[in-house]
MDAnalysis code that builds the backbone (N, CA, C; Angstrom):
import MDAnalysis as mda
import numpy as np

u = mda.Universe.empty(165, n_residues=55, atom_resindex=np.repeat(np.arange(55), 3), trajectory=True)
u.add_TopologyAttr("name", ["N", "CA", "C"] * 55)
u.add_TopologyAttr("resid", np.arange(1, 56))
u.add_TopologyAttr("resname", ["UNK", "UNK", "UNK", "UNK", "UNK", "UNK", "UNK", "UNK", "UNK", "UNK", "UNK", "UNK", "UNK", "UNK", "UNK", "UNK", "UNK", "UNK", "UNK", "UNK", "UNK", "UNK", "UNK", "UNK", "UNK", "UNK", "UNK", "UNK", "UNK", "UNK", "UNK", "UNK", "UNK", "UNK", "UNK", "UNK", "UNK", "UNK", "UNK", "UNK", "UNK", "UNK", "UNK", "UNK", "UNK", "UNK", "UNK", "UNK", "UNK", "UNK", "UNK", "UNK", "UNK", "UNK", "UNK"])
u.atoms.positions = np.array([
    [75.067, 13.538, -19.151],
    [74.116, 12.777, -18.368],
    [72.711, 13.247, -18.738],
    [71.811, 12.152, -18.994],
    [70.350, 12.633, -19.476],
    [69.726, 12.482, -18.423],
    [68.665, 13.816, -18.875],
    [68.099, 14.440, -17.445],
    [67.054, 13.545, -16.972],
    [67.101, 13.084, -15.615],
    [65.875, 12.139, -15.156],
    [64.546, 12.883, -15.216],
    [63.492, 11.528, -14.456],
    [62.901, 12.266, -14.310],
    [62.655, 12.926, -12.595],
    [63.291, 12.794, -12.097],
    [63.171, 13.117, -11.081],
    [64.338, 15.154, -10.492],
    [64.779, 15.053, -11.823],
    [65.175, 16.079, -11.519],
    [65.367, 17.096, -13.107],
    [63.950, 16.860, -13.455],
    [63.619, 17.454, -14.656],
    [62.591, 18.598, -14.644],
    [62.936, 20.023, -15.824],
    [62.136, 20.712, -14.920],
    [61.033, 20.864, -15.726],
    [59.994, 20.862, -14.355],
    [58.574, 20.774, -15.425],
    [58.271, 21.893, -16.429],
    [58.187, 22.153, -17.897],
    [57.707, 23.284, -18.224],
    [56.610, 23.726, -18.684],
    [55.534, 22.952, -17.573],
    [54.146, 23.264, -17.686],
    [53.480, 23.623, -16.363],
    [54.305, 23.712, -15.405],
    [54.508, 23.940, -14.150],
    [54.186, 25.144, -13.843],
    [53.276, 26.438, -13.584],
    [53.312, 28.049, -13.145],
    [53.221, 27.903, -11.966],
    [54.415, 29.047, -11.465],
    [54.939, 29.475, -10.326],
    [54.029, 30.295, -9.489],
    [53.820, 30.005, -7.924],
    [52.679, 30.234, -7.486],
    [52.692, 31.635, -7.458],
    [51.305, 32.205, -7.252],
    [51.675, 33.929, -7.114],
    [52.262, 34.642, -6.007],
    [52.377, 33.895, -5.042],
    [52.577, 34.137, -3.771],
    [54.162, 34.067, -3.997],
    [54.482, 33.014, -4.138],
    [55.974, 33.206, -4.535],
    [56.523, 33.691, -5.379],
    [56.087, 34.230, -6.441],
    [56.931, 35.111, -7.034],
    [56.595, 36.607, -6.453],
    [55.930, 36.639, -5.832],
    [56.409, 38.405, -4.985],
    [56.913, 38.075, -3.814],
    [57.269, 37.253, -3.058],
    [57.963, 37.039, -2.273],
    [59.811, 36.916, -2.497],
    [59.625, 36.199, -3.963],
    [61.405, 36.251, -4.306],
    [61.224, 37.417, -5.145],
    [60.937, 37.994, -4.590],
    [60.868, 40.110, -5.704],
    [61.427, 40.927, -4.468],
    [62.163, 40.787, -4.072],
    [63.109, 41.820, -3.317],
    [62.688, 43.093, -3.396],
    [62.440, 43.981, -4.397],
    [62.359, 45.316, -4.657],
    [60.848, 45.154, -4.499],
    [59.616, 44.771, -4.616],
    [58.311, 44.443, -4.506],
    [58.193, 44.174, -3.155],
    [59.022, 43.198, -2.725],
    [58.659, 43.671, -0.799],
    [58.948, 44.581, -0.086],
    [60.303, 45.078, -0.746],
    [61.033, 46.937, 0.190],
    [59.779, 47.835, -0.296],
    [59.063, 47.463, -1.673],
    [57.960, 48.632, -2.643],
    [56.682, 48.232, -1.077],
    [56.211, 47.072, -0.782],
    [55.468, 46.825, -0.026],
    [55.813, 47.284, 1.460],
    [56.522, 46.956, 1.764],
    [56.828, 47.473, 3.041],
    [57.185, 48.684, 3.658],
    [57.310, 49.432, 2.796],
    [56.785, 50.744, 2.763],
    [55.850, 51.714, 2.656],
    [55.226, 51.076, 1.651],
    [54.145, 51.651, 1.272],
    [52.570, 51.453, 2.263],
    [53.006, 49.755, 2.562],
    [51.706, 49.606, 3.146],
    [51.250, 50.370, 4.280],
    [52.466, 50.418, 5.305],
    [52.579, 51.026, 6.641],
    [52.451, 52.162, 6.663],
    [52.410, 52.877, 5.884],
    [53.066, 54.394, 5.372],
    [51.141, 54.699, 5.318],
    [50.508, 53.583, 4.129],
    [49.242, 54.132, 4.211],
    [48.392, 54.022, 4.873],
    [48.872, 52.873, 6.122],
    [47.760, 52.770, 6.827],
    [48.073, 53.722, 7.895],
    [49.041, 54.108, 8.333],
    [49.489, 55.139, 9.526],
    [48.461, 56.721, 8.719],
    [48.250, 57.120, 7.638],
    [47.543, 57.657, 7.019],
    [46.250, 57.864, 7.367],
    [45.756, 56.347, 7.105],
    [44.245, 55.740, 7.268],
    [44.063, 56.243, 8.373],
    [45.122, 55.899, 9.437],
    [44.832, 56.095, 10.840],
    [45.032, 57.311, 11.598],
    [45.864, 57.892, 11.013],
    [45.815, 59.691, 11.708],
    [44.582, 60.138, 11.093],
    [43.733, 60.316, 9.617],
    [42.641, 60.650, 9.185],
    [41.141, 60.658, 10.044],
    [41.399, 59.174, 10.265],
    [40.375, 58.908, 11.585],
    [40.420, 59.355, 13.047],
    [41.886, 59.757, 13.673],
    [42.219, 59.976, 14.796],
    [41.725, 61.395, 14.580],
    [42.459, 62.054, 13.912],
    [41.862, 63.750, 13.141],
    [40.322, 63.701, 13.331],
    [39.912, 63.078, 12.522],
    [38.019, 63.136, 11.810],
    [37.407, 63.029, 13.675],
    [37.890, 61.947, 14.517],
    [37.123, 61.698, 15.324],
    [37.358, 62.779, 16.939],
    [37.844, 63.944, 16.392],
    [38.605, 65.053, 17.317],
    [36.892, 65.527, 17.596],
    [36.491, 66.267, 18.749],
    [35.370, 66.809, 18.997],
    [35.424, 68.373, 18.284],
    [34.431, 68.978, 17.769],
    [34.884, 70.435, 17.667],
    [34.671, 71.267, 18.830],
    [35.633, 72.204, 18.621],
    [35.264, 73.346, 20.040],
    [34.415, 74.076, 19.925],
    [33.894, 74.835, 20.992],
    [32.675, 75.520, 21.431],
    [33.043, 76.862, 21.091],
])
């Protein structure tokens, strides 16, 4: 059966960027780790930094 056009695949077509790290399995476990990880970081640094010093 010759391929229509309705279910032909474009090969001039690039795949959005958004979706290809979204179907990246190992790139979202890499993200979802990492991100939280550095902002809990970000945020003890500042919780730390903004401590008063003692007398």
């Amino acid at each position: 059966m010759p391929p229509t056009e309705a279910n032909a695949p474009q090969q001039d077509e690039r795949v959005p960027v958004m979706q290809r790290i979204l179907d990246n399995p190992f790139l979202l476990l890499f993200l979802g780790v990492t991100l939280p990880t550095v902002l809990y970081l970000i945020w003890g640094v500042m919780e730390v930094a903004s401590v008063p010093l003692a007398k």
